[in-house]
N, C-alpha and C positions, 0 to 999 in steps of 0.2 A: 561482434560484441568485443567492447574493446578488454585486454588483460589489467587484470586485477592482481594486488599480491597475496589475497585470499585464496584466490583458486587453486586448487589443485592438480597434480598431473593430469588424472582423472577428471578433472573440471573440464580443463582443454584439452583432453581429448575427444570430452564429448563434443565442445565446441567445434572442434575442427571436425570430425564428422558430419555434424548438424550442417553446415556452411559448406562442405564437398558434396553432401549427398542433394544440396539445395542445386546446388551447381549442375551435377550430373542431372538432374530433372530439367534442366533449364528454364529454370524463376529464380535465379538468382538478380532478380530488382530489389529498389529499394522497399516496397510495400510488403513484400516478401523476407526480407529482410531483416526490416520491423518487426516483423510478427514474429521472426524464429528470434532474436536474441531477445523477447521480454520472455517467449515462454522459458528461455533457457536460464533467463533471469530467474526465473519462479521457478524451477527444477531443482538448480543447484541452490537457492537459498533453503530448500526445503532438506538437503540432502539427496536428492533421491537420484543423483548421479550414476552410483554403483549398481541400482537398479534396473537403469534403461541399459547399464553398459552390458551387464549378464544378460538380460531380453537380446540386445544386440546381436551380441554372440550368439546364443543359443540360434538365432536365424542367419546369422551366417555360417552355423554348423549345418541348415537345413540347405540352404543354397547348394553347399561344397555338396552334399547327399544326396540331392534330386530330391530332397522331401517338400512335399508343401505345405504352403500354411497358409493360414485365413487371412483375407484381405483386409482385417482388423473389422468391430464391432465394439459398440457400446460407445464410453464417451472417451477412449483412448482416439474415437475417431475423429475428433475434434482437433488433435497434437497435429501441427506439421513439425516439427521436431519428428516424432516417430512416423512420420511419413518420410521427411530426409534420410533419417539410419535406416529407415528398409523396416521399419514394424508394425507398419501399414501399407494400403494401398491407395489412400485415398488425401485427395488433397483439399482439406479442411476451407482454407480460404474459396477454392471453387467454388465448394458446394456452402458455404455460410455457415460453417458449424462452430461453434464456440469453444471455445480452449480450458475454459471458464466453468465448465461443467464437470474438465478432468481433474483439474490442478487449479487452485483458489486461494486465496488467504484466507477465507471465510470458511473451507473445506475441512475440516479437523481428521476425516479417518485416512487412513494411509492408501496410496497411489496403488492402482489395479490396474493390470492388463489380460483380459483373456487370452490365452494364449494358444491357437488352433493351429491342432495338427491332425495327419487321419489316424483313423482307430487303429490301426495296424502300425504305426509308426512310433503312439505315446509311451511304448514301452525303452524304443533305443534312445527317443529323447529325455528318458529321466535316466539308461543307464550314463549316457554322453555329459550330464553333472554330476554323476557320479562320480563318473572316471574324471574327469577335471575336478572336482569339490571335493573328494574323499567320499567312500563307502556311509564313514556314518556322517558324516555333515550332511545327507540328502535324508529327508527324509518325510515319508507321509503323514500327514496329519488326520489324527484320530477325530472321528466325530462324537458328539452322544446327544444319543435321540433319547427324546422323552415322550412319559405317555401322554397323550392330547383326549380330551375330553369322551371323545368316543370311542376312542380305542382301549380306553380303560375301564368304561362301563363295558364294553364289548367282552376285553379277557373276561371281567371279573367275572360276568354273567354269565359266561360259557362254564366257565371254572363251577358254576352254582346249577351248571344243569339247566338254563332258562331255555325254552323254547324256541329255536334260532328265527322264527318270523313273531315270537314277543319282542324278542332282540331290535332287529331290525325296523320293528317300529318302535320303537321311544329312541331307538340313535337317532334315527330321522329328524327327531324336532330338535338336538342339541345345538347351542347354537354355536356358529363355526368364524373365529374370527381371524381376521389376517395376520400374519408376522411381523406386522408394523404395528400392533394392538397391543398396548403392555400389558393387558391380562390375557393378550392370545393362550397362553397355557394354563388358563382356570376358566373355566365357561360352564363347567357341570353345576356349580351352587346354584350361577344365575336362571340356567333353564330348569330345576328342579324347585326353583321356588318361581318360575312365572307362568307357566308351562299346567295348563290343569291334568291331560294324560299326564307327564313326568310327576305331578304330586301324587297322579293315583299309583305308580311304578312305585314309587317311594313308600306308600305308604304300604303299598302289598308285601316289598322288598329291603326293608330300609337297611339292612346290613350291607348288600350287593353296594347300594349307594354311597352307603358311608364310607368305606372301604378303596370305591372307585376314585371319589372326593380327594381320599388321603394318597392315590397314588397318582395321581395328576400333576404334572406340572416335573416328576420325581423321573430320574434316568431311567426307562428298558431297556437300551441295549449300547452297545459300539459298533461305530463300524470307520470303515476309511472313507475319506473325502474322497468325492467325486473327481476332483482334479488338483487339490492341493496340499504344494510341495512345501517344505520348509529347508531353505537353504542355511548352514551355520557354517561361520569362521572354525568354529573346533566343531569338537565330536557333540551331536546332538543329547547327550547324557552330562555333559556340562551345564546344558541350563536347564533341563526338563525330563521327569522320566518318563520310560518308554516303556512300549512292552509286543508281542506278536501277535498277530493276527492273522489268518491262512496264511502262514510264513512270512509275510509283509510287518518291519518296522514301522509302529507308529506312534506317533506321539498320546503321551496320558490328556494332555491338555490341547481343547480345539486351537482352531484358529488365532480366534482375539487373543485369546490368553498368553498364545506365542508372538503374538504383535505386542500385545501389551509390552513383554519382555524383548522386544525391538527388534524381531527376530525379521527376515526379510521369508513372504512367500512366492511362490509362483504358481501359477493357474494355469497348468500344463494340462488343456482339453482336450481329446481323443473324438472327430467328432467323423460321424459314418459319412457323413455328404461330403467330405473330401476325400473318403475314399473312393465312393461313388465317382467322383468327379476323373481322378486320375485312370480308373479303369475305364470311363466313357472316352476321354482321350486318345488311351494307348489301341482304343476300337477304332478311333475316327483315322489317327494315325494307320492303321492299318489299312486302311481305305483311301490312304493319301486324300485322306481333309484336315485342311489347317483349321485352328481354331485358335483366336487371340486373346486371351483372358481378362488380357490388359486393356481391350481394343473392343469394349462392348458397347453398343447403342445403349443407354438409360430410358431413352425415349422412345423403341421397339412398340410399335403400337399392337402390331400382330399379336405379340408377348403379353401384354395386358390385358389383350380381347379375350386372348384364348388360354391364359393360364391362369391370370389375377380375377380377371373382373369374374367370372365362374367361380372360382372356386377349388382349380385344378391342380391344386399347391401342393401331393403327396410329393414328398422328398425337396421340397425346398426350403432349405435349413430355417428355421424360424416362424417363414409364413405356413407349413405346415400344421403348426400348433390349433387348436379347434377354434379359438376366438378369434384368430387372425383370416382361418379360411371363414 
């Protein structure tokens, strides 16, 4: 990529990483080549420079510590950029994955990476920004849950003394829409007026209803994000207040609302199959068996007879899930 007098230190630093780490893999051709300076082209016009470079880091803190970390997932695996710095494992052009999915012109919300580590480790790796970012520039981000259609006829009705198997039938028919639904948090109107049992709940009950109605879509509780961090230049009470939670700082304001405010996150995820994976090691190891992580058949047919095509998927990260087995 040739230098500009836009860039910044930080620009070509990324570059130069991007272009050694291309090297050290050895595809440093021209097709390869191509491909890393447009996306780096699309990285740094977007800004998002200082964000791969703290990802960076943070996994060359895991390197120096024997910690490991996920092979990358999602559509960060798409970047050979974060496959040259080490933030993946996977070499996008290999496998045909588009770049295009992660980082767009056409893409408006801000640049994600999951960021996997094992569950017994995400605690050193948020004090280790700590300790480099300051105490309070680190900090978790609060979530707030709101009541969803059936869990708010559910309290109210408990609260009224309702019958817990009257209960449990007329939740049954509410209708449940996805998160990608703009009235995902209002669905009680619509099945108590289409719904003949729910008109007859309504009409036995109409206060428990009406009540439910008005607390729907309204905050129940806080709590902390599952994995997200918010990193700030100063002390996080400069842009947003805070407050405690089982002794945990975290922010008043979710996510968006600290993007909105330009804040940078990270997705520091805590996930049990790698630790899994590290203690199955340090056994094989003991048994003087190698094993290459780096160095796996994709096309294991054994492995698909007998683990995929079955059904046999407890503990493997993802395909476990119930739709997937």
């Amino acid at each position: 990529m040739e230098r500009r007098n836009l860039l910044t230190e930080k620009d070509e630093f990324l570059i130069y990483l991007s272009h050694e780490g291309l090297k050290n893999r050895n595809l440093y051709n021209q097709i390869y080549r191509d491909r890393l300076n447009l996306e780096l082209k699309s990285i740094i016009s977007k800004n998002y420079t200082n964000y791969f470079l703290m990802v960076w880091d943070i996994y060359e803190y895991c390197k120096q510590n024997n910690i490991r970390t996920g092979p990358g997932r999602g559509s960060v695996a798409g970047s050979l950029m974060a496959y040259c710095i080490g933030i993946t494992e996977v070499d996008s052009l290999k496998h045909n994955l588009l770049f295009e999915r992660f980082i767009s012109p056409i893409r408006t919300d801000i640049v994600d990476c999951d960021l996997d580590f094992p569950d017994n480790k995400r605690q050193e790796i948020i004090q280790y920004l700590k300790d480099k970012y300051g105490e309070e520039c680190v900090t978790h981000i609060g979530v707030k849950s709101t009541f969803k259609g059936k869990s708010a006829l559910r309290d109210v009705a408990k609260a009224y003394g309702i019958p817990l198997s009257e209960i449990n039938k007329i939740t049954h028919l509410i209708i449940h829409r996805s998160g990608g639904d703009a009235r995902a948090d209002f669905t009680l109107e619509d099945s108590f007026s289409e719904f003949e049992q729910c008109k007859e709940f309504k009409a036995k009950y109409p206060e428990i209803v009406e009540i439910a109605i008005k607390l729907e879509g309204h905050i129940r509780h806080k709590s902390v994000h599952a994995a997200g961090i918010l990193v700030t230049p100063a002390p996080i009470y400069e842009y947003m207040a805070t407050e405690r939670i089982n002794d945990t700082n975290i922010t008043c304001f979710d996510h968006r609302e600290g993007e909105a405010l330009g804040l940078l996150k990270l997705d520091i995820l805590g996930l049990n199959t790698l630790s899994i994976i590290d203690d199955c090691l340090e056994r094989l190891k003991a048994k003087n068996i190698k094993v290459n992580l780096q160095n796996i058949d994709l096309q294991d047919k054994t492995v698909y007879d007998n683990v995929f095509k079955p059904g046999n998927c407890v503990g493997v990260f993802q395909f476990e899930t119930k739709g997937l087995t």
